[in-house]
N, CA, C and O of each residue as an XYZ file, in Angstrom:
452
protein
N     182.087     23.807    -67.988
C     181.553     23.230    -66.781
C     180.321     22.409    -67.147
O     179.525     22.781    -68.010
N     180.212     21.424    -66.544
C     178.980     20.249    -66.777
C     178.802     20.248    -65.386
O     179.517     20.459    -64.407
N     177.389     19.883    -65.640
C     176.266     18.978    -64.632
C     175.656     17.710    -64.778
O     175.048     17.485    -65.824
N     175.703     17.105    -64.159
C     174.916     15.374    -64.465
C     174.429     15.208    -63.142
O     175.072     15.205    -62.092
N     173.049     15.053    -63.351
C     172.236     14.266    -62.051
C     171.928     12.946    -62.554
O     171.299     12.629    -63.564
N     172.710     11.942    -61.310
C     172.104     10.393    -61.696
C     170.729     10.591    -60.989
O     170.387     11.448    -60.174
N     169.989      9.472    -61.578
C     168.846      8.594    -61.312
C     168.747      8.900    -59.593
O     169.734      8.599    -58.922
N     167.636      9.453    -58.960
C     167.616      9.067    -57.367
C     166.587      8.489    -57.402
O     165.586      8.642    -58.102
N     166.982      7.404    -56.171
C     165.670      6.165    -56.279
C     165.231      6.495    -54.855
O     166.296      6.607    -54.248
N     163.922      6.778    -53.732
C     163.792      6.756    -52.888
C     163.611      5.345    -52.020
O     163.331      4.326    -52.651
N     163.742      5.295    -50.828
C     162.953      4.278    -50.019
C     161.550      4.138    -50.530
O     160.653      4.971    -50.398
N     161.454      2.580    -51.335
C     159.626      2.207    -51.579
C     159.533      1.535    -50.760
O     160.531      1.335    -50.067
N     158.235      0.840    -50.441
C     156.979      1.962    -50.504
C     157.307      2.935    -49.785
O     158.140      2.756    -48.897
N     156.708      4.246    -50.005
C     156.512      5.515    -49.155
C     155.276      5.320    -48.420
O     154.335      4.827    -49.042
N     155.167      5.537    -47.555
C     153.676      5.367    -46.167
C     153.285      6.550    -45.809
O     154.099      7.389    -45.423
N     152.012      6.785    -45.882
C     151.123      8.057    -45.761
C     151.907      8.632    -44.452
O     152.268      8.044    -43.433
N     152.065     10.252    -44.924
C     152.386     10.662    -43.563
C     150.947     11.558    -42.455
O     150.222     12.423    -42.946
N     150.866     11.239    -41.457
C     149.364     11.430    -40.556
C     149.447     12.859    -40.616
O     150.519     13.426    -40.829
N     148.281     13.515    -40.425
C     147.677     14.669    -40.516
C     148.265     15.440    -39.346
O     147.599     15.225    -38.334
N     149.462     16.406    -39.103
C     149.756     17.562    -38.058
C     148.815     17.527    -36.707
O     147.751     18.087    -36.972
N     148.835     17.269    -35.958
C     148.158     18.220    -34.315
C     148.653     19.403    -33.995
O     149.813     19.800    -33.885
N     147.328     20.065    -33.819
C     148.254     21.387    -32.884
C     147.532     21.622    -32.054
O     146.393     21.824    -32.477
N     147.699     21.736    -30.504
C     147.364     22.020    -29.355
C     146.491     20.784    -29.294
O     145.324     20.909    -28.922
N     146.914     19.747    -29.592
C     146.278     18.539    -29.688
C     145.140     17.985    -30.007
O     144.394     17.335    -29.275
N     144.975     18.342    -31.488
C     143.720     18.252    -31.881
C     144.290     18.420    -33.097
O     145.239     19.144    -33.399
N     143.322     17.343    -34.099
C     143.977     17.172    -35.376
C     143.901     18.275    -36.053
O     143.818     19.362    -35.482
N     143.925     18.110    -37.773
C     144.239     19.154    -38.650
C     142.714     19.306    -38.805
O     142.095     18.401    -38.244
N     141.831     20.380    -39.531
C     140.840     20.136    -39.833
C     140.589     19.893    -41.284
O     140.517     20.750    -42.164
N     140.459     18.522    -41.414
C     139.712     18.509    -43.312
C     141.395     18.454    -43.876
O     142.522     18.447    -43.381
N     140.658     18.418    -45.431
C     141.522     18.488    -46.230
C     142.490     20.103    -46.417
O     143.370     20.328    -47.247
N     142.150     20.695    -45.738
C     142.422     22.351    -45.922
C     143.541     21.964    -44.096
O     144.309     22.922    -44.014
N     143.673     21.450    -43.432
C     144.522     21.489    -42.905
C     144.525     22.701    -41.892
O     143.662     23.577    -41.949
N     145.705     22.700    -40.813
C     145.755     23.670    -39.987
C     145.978     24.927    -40.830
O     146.935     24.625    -41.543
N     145.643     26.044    -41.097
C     145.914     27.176    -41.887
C     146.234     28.314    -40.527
O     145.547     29.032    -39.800
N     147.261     28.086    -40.639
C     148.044     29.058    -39.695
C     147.906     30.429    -39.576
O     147.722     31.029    -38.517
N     148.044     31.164    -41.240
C     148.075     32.343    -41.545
C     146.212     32.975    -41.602
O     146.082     34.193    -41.725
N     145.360     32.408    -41.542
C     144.167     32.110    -41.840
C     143.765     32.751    -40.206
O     143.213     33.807    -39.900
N     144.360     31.496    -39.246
C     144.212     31.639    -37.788
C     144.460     33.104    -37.017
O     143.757     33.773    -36.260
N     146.057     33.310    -37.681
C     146.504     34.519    -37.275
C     145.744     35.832    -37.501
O     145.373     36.555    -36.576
N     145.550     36.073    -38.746
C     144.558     36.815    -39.335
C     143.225     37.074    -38.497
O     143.052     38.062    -37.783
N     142.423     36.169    -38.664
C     141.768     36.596    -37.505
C     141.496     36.488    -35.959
O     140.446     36.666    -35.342
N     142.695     36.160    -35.537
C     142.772     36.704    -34.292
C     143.316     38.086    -33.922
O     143.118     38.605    -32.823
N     144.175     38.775    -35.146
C     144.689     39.720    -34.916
C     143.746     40.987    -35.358
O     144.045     42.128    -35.007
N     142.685     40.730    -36.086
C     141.663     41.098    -36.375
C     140.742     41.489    -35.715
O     140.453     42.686    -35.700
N     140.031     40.527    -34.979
C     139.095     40.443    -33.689
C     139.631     41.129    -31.994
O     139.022     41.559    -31.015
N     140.871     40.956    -32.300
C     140.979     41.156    -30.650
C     142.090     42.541    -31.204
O     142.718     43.006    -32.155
N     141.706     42.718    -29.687
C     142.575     44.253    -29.313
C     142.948     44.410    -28.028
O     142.230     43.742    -27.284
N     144.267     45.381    -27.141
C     143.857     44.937    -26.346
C     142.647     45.877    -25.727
O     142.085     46.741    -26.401
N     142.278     45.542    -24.139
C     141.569     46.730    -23.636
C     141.916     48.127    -23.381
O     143.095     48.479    -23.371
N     140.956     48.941    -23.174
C     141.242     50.373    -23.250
C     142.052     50.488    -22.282
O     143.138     50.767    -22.791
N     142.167     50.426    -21.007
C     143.077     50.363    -19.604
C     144.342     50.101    -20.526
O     144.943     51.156    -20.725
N     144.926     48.999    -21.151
C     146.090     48.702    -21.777
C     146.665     49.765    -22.718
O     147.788     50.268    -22.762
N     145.763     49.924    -23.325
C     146.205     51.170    -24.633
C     146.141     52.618    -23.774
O     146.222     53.652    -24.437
N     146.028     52.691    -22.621
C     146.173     53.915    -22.161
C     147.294     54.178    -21.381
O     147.904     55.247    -21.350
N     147.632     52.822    -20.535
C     149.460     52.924    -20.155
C     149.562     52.425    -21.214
O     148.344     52.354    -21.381
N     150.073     51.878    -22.371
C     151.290     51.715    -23.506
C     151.070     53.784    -23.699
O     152.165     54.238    -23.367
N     150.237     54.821    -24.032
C     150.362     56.085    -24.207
C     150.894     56.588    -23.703
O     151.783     57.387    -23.996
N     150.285     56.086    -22.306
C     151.603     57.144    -21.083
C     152.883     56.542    -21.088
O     153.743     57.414    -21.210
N     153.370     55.366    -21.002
C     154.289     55.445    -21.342
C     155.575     55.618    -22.600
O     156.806     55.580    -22.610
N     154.392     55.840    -23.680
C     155.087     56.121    -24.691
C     155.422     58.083    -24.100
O     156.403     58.692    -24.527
N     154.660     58.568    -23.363
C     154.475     60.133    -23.353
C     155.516     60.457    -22.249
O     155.924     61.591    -21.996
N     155.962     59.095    -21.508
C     156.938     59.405    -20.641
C     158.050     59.798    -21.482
O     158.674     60.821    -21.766
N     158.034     58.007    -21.887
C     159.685     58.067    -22.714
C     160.146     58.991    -23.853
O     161.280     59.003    -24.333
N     158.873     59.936    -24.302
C     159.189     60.624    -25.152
C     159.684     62.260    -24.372
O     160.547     63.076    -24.694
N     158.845     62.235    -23.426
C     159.580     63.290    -22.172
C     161.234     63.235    -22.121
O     162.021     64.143    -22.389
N     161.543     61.731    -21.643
C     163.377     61.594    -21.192
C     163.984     61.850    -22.665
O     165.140     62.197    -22.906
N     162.918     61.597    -23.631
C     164.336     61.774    -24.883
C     164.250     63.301    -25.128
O     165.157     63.761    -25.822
N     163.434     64.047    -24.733
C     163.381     65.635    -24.664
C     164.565     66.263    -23.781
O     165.405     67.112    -24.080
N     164.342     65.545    -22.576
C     165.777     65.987    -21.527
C     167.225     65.231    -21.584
O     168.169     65.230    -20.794
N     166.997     64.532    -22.949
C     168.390     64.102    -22.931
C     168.651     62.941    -22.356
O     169.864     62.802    -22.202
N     167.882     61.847    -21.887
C     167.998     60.904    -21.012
C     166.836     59.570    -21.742
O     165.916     59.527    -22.558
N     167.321     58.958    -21.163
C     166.558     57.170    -21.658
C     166.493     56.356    -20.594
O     167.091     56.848    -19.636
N     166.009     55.308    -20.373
C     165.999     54.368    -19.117
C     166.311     53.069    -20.198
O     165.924     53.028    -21.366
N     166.946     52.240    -19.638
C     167.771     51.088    -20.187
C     167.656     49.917    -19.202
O     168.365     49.708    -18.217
N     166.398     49.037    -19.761
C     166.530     48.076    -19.400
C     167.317     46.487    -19.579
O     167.195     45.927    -20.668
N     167.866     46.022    -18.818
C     168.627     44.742    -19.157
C     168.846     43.930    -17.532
O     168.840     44.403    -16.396
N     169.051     42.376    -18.096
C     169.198     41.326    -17.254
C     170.438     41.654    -16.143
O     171.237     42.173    -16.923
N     170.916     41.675    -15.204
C     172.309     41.586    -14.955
C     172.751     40.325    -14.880
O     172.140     39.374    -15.367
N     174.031     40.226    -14.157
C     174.585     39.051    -13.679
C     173.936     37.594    -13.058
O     173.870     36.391    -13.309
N     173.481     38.678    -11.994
C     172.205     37.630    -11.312
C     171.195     37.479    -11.360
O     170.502     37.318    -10.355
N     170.651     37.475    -12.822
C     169.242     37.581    -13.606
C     168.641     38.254    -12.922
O     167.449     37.989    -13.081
N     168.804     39.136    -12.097
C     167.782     40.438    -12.230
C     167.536     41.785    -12.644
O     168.521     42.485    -12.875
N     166.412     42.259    -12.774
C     166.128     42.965    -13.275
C     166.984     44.398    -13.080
O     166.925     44.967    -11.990
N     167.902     45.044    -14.341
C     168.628     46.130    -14.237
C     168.132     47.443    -14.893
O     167.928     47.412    -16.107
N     167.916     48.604    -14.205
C     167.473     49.787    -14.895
C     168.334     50.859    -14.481
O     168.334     51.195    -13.297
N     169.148     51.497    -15.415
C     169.759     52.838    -15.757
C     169.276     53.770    -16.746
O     168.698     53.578    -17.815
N     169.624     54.776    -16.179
C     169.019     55.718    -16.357
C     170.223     56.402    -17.373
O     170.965     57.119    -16.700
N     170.537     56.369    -18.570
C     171.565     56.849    -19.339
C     171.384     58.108    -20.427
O     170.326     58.257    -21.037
N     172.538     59.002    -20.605
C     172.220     59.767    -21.490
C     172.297     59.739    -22.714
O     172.521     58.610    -23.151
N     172.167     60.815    -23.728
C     172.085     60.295    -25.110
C     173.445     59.289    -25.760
O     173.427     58.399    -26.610
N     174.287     59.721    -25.161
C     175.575     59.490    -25.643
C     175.976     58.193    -25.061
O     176.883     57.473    -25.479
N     174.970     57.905    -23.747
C     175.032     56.453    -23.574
C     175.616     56.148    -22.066
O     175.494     55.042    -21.539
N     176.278     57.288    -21.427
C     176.547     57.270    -20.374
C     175.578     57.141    -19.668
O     174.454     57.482    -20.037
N     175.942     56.409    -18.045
C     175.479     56.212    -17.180
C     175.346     56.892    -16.134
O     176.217     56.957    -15.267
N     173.950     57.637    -16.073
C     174.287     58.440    -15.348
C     174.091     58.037    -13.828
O     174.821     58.546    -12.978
N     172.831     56.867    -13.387
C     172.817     55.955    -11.908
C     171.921     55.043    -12.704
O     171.298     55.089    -13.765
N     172.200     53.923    -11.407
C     171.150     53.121    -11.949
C     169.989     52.750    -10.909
O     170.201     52.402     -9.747
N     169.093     52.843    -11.335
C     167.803     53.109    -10.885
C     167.209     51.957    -10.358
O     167.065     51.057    -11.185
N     166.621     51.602     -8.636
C     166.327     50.951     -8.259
C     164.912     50.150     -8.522
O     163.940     50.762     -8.080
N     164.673     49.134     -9.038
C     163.752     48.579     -9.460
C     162.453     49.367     -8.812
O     161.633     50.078     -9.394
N     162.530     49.026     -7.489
C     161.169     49.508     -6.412
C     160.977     51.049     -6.977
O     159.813     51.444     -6.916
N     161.827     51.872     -7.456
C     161.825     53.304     -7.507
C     160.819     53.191     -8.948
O     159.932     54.043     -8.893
N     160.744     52.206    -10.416
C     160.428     52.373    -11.260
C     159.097     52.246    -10.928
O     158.207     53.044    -11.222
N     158.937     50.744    -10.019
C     157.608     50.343     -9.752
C     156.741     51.281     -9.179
O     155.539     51.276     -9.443
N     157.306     52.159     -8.345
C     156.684     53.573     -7.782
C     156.126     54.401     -8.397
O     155.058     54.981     -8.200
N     157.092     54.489     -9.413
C     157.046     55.772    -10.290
C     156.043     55.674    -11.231
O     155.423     56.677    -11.582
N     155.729     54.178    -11.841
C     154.420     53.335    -12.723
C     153.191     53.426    -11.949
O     152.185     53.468    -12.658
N     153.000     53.465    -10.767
C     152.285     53.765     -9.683
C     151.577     54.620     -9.440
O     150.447     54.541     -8.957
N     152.510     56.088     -9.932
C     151.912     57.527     -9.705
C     152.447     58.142     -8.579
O     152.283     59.336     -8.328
N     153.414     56.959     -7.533
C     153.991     57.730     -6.311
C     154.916     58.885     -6.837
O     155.315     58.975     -7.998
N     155.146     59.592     -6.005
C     156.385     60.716     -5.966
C     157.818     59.645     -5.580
O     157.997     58.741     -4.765
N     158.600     60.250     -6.552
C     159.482     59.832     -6.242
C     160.835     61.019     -6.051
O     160.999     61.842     -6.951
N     161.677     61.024     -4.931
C     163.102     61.907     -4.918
C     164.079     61.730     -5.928
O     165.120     62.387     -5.902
């Protein structure tokens, strides 16, 4: 088996290509938008607030409740792009499906039947 690469000649002249925008505002300097640089410390600096990290707990302390009793809540789009929640068991069955307003309640702290 052989290989041969001919000669590739590009389009001359080649013309400077302009410096990236992002969020509309040029690159900065010769060092350019540094993306990973950006990310870094924003993910660094910020957190969210305590209020936030205290429902993501409870609800991690819920959902770890339903997988104790055998049960999960399953969210998905339906038909008519709205919002669908069942309430299924391990095995995946359905056991009802759960009325939106009932979840919003229940996130709430109301009692629910």
């Amino acid at each position: 088996m052989s290989v041969s690469f001919n000669k590739i000649d590009g389009p001359w002249p080649v013309s400077p290509v302009p410096e990236p925008t992002r969020n509309g505002n040029p690159a900065r300097g010769a060092g350019g938008a540094d993306f990973a640089r950006d990310l870094a410390t924003a993910t660094a600096t910020s957190s969210p607030p305590p209020e936030v990290s205290a429902e993501v707990q409870a609800a991690a302390r819920a959902a770890a409740r339903l997988h104790e009793l055998g049960r999960e809540l399953r969210f998905d789009q339906g038909d008519d792009g709205c919002l669908r929640v069942e309430l299924r068991d391990h095995d995946g069955n359905l056991l009802r499906q759960v009325p939106t307003q009932e979840i919003f309640d229940f996130a709430a702290g109301k009692v629910t039947t």
